[in-house]
C-alpha positions in Angstrom: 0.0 0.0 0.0 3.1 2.7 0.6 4.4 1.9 -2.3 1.5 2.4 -4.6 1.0 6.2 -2.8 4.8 6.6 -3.7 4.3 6.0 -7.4 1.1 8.2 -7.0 2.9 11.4 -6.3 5.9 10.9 -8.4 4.8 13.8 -10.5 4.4 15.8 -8.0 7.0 18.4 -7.9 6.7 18.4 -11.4 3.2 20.1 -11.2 4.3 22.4 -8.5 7.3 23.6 -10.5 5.3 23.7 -13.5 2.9 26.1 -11.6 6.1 28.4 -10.1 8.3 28.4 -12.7 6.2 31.1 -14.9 5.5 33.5 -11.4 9.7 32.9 -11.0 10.2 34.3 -14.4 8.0 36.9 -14.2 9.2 38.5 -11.3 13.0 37.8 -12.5 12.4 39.8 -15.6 10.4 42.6 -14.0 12.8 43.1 -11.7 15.5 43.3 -14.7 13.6 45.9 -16.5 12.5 47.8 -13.4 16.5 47.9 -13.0 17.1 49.2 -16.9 14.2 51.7 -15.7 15.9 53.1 -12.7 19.1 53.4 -14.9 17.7 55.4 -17.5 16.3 57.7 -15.1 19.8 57.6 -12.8 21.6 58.8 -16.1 18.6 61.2 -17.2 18.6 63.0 -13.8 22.7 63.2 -13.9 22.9 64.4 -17.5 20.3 67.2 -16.7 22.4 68.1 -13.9 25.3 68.5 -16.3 23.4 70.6 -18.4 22.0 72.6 -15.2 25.9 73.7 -14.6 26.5 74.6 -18.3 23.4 76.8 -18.6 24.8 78.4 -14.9 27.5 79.9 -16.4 26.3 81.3 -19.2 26.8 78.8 -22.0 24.8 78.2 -25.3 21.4 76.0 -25.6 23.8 74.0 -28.3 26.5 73.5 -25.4 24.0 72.4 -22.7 22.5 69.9 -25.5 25.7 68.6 -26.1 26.5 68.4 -22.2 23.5 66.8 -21.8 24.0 64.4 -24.7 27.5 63.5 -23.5 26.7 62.7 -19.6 24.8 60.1 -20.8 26.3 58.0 -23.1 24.9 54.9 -23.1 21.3 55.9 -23.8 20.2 56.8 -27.5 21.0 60.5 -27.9 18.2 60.6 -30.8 15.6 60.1 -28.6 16.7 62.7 -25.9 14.2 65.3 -25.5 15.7 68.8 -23.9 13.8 71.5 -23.4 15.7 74.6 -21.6 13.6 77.5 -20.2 14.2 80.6 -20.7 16.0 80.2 -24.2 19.6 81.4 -25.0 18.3 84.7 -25.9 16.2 85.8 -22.9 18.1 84.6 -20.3 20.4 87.2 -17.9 22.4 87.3 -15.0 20.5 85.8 -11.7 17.7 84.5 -14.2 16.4 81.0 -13.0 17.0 78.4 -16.0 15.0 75.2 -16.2 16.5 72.1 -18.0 14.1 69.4 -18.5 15.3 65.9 -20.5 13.1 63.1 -21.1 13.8 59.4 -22.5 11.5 56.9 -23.3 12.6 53.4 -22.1 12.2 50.5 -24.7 10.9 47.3 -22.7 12.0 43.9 -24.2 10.1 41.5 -22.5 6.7 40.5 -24.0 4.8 40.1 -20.8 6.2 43.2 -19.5 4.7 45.1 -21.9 1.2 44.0 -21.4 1.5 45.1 -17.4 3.2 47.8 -18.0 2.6 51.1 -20.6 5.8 50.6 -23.4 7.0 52.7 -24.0 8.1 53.5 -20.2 8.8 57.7 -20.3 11.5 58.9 -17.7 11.6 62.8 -17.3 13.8 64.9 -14.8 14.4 68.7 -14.8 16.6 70.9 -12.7 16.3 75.0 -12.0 19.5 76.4 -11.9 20.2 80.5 -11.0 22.6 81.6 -13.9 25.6 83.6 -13.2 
C-alpha cells in the first residue's frame, strides 16, 4: 500500500514547478527591466544636472544639449528630448534656468509590456540660478 501512494505522487513536484516556474520568471524579468528603468532615469537625472551647470554659467542651448547628450552616453541621444527654459536669448544674470530631458525606455520582455505602458517615459528637470 506505501508503495502504490509513492508512485502516485511521483509527478508531483513536477506540477508544483510547473505552476512556479512562470511566477519565477515573471518576477526575474520585471525586476530586470524595473533595473534598466531606474538606470535610464539615474543617467537622465545626472545628464540634466550637467546641463544645469552649463546653462549656470552662461553657456549656449547647443553647449548644454551637447553636455547633456554627453553625460549620458549609453542611452540613445536621438531620442533625448531637452527642453531649456528661458531660451539662450532671454536669459540674464541671476535668471532661473530650467533644463528638463526626457527618455523613453524600450521594454523587451513581452509580458512586461502587457502590465506595464511601453514605451516607459523617464523625465527629470533641474532649476538652476545663472551667473
Amino acid at each position: 500500500m506505501i508503495r502504490e501512494r509513492r508512485k502516485s505522487e511521483q509527478g508531483q513536484a513536477l506540477v508544483e514547478m510547473a505552476l512556479v516556474l512562470p511566477l519565477f520568471f515573471l518576477l526575474l524579468f520585471g525586476v530586470i527591466e524595473m533595473g534598466r528603468v531606474g538606470y535610464a532615469y539615474i543617467s537622465i537625472s545626472n545628464a540634466a544636472r550637467e546641463g544645469g551647470r552649463v546653462a549656470t554659467i552662461g553657456g549656449t542651448d547647443l553647449e548644454i544639449k551637447s553636455s547633456i547628450e554627453n553625460a549620458a552616453p549609453s542611452l540613445d541621444s536621438a531620442s533625448l528630448t531637452i527642453t531649456i527654459f528661458p531660451s539662450e536669448s532671454n536669459r540674464q544674470s541671476g535668471q532661473e534656468v530650467k533644463v528638463n530631458v526626457t527618455y523613453p525606455v524600450q521594454l523587451f520582455i513581452p509580458i512586461i509590456n502587457n502590465i506595464i505602458a511601453n514605451p516607459v517615459v523617464v523625465s527629470s528637470s533641474i532649476v538652476m540660478r545663472q551667473e
